[in-house]
C-alpha positions in Angstrom: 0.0 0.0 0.0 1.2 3.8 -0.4 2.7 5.3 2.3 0.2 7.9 1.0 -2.9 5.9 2.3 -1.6 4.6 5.0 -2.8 7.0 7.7 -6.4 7.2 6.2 -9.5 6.5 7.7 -11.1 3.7 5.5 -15.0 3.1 5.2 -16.8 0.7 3.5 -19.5 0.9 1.2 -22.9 0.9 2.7 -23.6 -1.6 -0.5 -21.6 -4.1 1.2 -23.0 -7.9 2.1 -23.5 -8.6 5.8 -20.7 -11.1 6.1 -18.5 -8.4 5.0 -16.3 -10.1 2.7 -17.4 -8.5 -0.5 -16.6 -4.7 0.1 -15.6 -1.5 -1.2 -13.2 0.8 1.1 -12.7 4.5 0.3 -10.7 7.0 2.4 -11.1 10.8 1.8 -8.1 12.6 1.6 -7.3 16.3 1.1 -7.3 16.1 -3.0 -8.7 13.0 -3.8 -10.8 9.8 -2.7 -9.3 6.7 -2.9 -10.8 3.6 -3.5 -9.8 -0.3 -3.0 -10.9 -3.7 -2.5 -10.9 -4.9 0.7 -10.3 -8.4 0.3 -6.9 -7.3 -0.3 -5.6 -4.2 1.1 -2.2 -4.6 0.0 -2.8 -3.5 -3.6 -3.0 0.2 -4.7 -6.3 2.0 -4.2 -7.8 3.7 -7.3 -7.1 7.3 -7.1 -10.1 10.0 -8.3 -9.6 13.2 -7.7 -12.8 15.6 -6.0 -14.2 16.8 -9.4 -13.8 13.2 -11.0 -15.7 11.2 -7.5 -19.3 12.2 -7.7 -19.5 11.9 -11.9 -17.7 8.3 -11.1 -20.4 7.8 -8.2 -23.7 8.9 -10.7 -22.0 6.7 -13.1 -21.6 3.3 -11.2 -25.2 4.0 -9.6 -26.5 3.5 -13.1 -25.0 0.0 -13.4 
């Protein structure tokens, strides 16, 4: 993981299942929103930046 994400506070998506084991993380930072699989939290988070996150939100809504 990036030393960059490291310190954040990670939440997971209301969408998940309740055994957990299916789930979306994101952390909030100061210029973006990161993003990452849970299951394995070892690998890079996808990086959106503010403007990009709610057009990327609307977007996987719709499928």
């Amino acid at each position: 993981m990036s030393s960059g994400t490291t310190g954040l506070a990670w939440f997971k998506s209301s969408y998940s299942g309740s055994q957990g084991d299916d789930c979306v993380e994101i952390a909030i930072a100061e210029h973006a929103v990161h993003v990452r699989d849970s299951k394995d939290v070892t690998r890079e988070p996808v990086t959106v930046g503010h403007g990009g996150w709610a057009p990327f939100v609307r977007f996987a809504a719709r499928h």
